[in-house]
C-alpha positions as CSV (number, residue, x, y, z in Angstrom):
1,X,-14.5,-18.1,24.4
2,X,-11.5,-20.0,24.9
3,X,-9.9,-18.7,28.4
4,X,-8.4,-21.6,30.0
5,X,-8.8,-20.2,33.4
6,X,-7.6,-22.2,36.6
7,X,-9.5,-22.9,39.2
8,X,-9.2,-20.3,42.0
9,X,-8.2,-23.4,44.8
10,X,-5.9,-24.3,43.1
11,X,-4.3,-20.7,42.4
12,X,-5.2,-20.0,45.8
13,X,-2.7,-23.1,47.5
14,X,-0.3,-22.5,44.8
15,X,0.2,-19.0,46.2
16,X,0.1,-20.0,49.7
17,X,3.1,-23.1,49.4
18,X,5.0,-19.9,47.5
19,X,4.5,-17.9,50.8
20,X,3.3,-14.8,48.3
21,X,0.1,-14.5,50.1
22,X,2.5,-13.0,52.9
23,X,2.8,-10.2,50.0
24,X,1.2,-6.7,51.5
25,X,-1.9,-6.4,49.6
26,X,-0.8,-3.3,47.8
27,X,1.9,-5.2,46.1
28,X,0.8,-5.5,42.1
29,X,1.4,-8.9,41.0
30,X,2.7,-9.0,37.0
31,X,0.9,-10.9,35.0
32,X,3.9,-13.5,33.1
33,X,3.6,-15.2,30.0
34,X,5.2,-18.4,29.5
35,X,6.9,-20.4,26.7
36,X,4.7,-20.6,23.3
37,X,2.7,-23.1,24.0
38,X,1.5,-23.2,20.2
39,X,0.4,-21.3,16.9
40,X,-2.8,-20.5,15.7
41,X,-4.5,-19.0,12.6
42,X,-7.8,-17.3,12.2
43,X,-9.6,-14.1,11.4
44,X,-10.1,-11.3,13.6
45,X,-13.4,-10.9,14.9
46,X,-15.4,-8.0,15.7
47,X,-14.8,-6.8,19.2
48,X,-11.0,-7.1,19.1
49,X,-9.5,-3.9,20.9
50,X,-5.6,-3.0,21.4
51,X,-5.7,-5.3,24.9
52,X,-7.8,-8.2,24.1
53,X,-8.1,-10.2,20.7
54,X,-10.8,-12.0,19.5
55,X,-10.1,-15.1,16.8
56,X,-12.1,-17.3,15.5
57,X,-10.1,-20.4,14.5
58,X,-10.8,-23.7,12.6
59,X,-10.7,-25.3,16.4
60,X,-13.5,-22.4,17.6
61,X,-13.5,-19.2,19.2
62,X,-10.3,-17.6,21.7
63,X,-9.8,-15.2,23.0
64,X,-6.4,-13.9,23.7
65,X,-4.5,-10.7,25.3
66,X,-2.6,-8.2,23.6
67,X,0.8,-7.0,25.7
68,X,3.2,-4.4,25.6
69,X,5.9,-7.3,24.9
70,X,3.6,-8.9,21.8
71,X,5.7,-8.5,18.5
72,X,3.0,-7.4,16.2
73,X,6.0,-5.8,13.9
74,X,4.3,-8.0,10.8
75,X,0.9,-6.8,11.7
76,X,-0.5,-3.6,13.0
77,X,-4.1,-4.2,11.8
78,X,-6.5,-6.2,13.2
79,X,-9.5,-5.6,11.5
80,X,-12.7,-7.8,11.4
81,X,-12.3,-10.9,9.0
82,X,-8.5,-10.7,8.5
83,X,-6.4,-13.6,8.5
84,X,-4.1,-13.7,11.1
85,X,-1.2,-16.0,12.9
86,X,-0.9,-16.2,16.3
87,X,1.6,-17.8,18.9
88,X,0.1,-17.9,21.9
89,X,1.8,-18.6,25.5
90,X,-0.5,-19.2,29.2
91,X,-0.1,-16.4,31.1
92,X,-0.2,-16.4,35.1
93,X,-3.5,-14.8,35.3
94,X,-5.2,-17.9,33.5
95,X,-5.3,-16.2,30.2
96,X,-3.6,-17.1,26.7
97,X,-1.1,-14.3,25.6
98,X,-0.1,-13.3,22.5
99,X,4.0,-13.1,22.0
100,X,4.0,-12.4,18.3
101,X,1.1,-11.5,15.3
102,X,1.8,-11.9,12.2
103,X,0.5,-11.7,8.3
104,X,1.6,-12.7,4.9
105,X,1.5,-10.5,2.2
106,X,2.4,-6.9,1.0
107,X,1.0,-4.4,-1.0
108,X,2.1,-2.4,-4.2
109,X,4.3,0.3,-3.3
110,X,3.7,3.7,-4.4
111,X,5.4,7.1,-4.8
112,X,4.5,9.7,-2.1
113,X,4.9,13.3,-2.3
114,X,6.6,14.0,1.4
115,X,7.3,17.5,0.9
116,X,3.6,18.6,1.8
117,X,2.7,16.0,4.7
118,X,-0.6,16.8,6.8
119,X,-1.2,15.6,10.2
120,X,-5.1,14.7,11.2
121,X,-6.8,13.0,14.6
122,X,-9.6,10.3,14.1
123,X,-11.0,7.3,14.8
124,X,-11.4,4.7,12.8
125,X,-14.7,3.2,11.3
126,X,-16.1,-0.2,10.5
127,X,-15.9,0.6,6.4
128,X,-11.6,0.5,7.0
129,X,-9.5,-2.5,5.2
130,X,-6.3,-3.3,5.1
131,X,-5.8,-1.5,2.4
132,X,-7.6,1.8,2.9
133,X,-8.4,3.6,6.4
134,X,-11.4,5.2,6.8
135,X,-11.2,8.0,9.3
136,X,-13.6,9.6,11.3
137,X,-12.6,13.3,11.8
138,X,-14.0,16.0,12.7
139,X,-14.4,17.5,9.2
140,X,-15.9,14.4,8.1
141,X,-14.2,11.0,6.4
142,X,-11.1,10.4,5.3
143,X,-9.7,7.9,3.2
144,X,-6.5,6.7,3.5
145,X,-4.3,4.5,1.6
146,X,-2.4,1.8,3.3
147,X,1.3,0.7,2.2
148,X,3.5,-1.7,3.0
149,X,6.2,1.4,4.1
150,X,3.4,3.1,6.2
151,X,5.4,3.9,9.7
152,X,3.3,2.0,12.2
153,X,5.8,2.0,14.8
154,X,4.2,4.3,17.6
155,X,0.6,2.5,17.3
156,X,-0.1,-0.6,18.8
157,X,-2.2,-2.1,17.0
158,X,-5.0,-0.8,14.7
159,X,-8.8,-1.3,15.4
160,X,-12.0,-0.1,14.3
161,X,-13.1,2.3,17.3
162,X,-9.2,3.0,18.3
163,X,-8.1,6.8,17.6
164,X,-4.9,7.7,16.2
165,X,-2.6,10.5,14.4
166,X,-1.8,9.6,10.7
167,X,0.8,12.0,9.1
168,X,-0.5,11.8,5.1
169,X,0.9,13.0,1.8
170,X,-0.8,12.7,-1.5
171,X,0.3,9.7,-3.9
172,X,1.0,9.4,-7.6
173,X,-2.3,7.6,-7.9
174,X,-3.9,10.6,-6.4
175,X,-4.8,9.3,-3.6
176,X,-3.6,10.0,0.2
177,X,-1.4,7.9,1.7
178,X,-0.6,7.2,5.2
179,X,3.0,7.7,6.1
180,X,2.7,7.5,9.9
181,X,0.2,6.2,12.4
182,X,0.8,6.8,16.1
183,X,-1.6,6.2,19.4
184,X,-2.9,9.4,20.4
185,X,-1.4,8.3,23.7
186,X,1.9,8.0,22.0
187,X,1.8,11.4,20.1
188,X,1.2,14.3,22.9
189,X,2.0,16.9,21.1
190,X,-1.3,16.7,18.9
191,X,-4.2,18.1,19.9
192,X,-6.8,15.2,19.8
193,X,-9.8,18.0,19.7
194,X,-8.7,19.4,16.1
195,X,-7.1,17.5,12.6
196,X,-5.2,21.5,11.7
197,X,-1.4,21.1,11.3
198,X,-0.7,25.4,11.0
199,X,-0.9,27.5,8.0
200,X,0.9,26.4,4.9
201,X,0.9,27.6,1.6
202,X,0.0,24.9,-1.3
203,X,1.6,24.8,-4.4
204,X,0.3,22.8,-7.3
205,X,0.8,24.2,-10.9
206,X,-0.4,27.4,-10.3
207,X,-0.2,28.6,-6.7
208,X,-4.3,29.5,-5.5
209,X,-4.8,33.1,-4.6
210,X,-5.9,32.0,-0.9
211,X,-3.5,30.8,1.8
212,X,-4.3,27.1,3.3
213,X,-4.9,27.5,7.1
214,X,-4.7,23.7,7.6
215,X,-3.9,20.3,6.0
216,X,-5.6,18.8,3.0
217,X,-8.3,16.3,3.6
218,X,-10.3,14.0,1.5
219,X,-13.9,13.1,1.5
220,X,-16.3,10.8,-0.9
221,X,-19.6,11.6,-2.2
222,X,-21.9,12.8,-5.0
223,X,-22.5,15.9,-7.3
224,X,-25.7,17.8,-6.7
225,X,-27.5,19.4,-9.5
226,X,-26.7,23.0,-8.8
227,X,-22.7,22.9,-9.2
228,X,-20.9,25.1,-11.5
229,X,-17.6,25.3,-12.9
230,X,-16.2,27.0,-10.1
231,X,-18.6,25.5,-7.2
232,X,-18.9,21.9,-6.5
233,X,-21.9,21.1,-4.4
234,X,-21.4,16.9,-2.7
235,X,-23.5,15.3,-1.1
236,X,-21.6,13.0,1.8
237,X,-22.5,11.0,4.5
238,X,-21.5,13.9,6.8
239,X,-23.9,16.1,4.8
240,X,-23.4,18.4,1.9
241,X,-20.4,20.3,1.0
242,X,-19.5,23.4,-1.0
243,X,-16.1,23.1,-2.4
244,X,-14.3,26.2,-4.6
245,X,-13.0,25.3,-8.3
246,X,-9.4,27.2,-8.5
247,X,-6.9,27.4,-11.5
248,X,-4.8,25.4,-9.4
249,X,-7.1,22.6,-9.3
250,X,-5.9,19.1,-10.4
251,X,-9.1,17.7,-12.5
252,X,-7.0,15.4,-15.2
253,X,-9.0,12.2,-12.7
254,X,-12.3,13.8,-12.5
255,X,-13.6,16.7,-15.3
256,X,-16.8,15.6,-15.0
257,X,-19.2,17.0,-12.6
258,X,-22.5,16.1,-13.6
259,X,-25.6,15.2,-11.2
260,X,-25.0,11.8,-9.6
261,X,-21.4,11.3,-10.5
262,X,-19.6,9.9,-7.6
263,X,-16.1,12.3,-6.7
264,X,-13.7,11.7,-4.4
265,X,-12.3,15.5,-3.6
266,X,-9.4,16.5,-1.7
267,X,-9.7,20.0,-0.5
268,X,-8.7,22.6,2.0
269,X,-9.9,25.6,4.0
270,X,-8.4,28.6,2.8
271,X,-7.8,32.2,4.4
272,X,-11.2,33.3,2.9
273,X,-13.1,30.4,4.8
274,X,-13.8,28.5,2.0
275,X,-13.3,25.0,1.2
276,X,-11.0,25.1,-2.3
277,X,-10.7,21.8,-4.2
278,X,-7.2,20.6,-4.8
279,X,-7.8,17.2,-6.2
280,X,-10.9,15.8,-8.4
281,X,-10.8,11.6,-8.5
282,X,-14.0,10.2,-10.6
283,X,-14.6,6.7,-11.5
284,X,-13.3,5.7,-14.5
285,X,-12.8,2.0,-16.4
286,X,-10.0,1.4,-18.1
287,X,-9.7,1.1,-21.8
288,X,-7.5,-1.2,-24.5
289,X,-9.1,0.2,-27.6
290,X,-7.0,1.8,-30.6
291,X,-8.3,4.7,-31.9
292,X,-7.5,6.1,-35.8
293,X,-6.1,9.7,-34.7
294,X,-5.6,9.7,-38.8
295,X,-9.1,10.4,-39.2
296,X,-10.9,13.3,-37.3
297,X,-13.9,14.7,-36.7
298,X,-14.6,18.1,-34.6
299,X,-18.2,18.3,-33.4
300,X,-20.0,21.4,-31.1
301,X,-22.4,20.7,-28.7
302,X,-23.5,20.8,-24.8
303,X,-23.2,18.0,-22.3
304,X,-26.4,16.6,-21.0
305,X,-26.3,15.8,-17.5
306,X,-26.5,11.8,-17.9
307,X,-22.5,12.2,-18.5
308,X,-19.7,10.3,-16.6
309,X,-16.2,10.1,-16.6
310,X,-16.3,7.3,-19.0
311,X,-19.0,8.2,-21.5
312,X,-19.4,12.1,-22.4
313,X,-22.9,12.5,-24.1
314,X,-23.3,15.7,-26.5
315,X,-26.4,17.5,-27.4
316,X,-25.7,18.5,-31.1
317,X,-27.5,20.2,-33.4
318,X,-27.9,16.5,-35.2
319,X,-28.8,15.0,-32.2
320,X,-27.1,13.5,-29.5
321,X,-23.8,11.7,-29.9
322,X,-22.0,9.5,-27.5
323,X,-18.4,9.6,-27.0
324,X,-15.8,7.3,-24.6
325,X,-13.9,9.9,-22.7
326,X,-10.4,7.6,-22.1
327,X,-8.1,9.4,-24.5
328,X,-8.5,13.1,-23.3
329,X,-6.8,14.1,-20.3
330,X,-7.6,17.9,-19.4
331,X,-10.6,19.5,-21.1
332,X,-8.9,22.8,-22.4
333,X,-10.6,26.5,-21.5
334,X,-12.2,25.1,-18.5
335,X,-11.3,23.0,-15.7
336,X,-14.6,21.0,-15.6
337,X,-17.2,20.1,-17.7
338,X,-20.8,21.0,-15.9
339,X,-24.3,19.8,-17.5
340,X,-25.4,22.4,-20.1
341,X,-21.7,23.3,-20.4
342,X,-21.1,24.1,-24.5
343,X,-18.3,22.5,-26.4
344,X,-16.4,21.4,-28.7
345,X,-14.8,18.1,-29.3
346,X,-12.4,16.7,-32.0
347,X,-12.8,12.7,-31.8
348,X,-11.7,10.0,-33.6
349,X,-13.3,6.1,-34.0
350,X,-11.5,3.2,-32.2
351,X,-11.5,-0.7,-32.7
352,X,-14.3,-1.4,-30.0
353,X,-16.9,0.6,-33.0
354,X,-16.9,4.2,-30.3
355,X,-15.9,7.5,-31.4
356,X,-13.8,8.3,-28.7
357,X,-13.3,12.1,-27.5
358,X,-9.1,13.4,-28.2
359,X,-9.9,17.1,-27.4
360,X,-12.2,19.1,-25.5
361,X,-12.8,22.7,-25.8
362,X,-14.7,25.2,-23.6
363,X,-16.7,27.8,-26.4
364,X,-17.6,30.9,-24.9
């Protein structure tokens, strides 16, 4: 590691001709940076906390210090392998210092619901990027979109390890979003031993019979064989989840919950101390096919548990038929469509040779 340390002699008889070793001992001497010396690119490595940076340049590895004067403005995150420009000035202590951090880039923006904004406590993990935090709380992981508006002006700098506040709201791309990120240090106020915000009452469509007694949070994982329409069982990293199906549930991203299928669910705890499901996400391709709505076809049948967000396979008394799910956006009679679950399905054929599903129907 790059230092460029002075010898202590010299530093030593420097001090002395200065007459500061006549200083009382208990005198703190403030560690000065000089003039930028120069500017350097590099990724971040691993190890890098809010006081010291590690960088591994084209020249080898430095290592610098991170001050309360460093303009990091243009860069908050500094996450392993992220490209990164330095300028760097020698401090007094023998160190190099960094007086600003920069990056190039932005992302997309996207519109955020701010009227229902949750506050949570965690620390990030190694999986984060710079576009999505992940968030180690104490009901499990969050995931958390980064935008080029995110407030990031009560942090110092973000690295995996560091613990934080991060006010959130949910996105137009159903996703949460981080609005704010602060220091814990910087945001007393917050209890660092809990992620609640209060009770709140949330409102989407159809307000949920249960009262939320704290803010939203998001986790990742898969469906177990035993959920129903109105329980989701996940399996997550953190363990497995049970998760309430309401009327006020938004599944138009994620119908599906068959065995396997991978979910990303936004949820809360309610007043009855359950978990209730506010959001479904699934994973879903895109699709540019045309389909010939002129022509229709209605078919009954169950879904077999090999069904994903993309491709709905139907047990029918004819056998089994496969159908592309991108042109039907909420299933109607039901909020999500479970394996075994009976249906029926108007569909139409498209230019890529599918039939592709338009409607689909719970039957009782």
């Amino acid at each position: 590691m790059k230092k460029y340390k002075r010898p202590a002699v010299v530093c030593m008889m420097t001090l002395a001709a200065c007459g500061l070793l006549l200083v009382p001992t208990a005198t703190k001497l403030e560690v000065q940076a000089e003039e930028v010396i120069a500017t350097v690119q590099g990724k971040v490595m691993e190890g890098t906390t809010a006081k010291l940076l590690y960088l591994d340049t084209s020249d080898g590895k430095m290592e610098i210090k991170i001050d309360g004067s460093t303009n990091t403005g243009n860069c908050k995150m500094l996450l392993p392998e992220k490209k990164i420009s330095v300028s760097v000035a020698h401090g007094n202590d023998g160190y190099l210092h960094a007086v600003t951090i920069s990056e190039n880039g932005e992302s997309p923006s996207v519109s955020v619901d701010t009227s229902k904004v949750s506050n949570v406590v965690g620390t990030l993990n190694e999986r984060t990027t710079e576009e999505v935090l992940h968030l180690d709380t104490s009901q499990g992981e969050m995931e958390l979109k980064l935008d080029k508006n995110t407030d990031l002006s009560n942090c110092s700098v973000l690295v995996v390890s560091g613990k934080y506040v991060v006010s959130c709201a949910r996105g137009e791309d159903a996703y949460m979003h981080a609005i704010s990120i602060a220091d814990v240090a910087a945001a007393p106020t917050a209890d660092a031993s809990q992620t609640g915000a209060g009770a709140q009452t949330y409102s989407q469509g159809q307000t949920p019979a249960v009262n939320v007694t704290g803010e939203t949070r998001t986790v990742t994982g898969t469906v177990k064989d035993n959920t129903e329409e109105s329980t989701l069982y996940l399996a997550t990293t953190e363990g497995d989840f049970t998760f309430r199906i309401d009327d006020s549930t938004d599944t138009s991203k994620g119908m599906v919950l068959t065995p396997d299928n991978k979910l990303m669910v936004t949820y809360f705890k309610g007043s009855d101390n359950n978990l209730h499901v506010t959001s479904l996400v699934g994973v879903k391709d895109s699709s540019s096919a045309t389909v010939d709505t002129s022509s229709q076809a209605t078919v009954t049948g169950t879904v077999k548990g090999k069904s994903t967000e993309n491709i709905l396979l139907l047990d029918t008394s004819a056998g089994e038929m496969e159908l592309k799910m991108d042109k039907v956006s909420v299933p109607v009679g039901c909020k999500v469509l479970v394996k075994g679950k009976k249906i029926s399905v108007t569909c139409s054929r498209g230019d890529d040779a599918y039939m592709h599903a338009l409607t689909v129907t719970a039957v009782n």
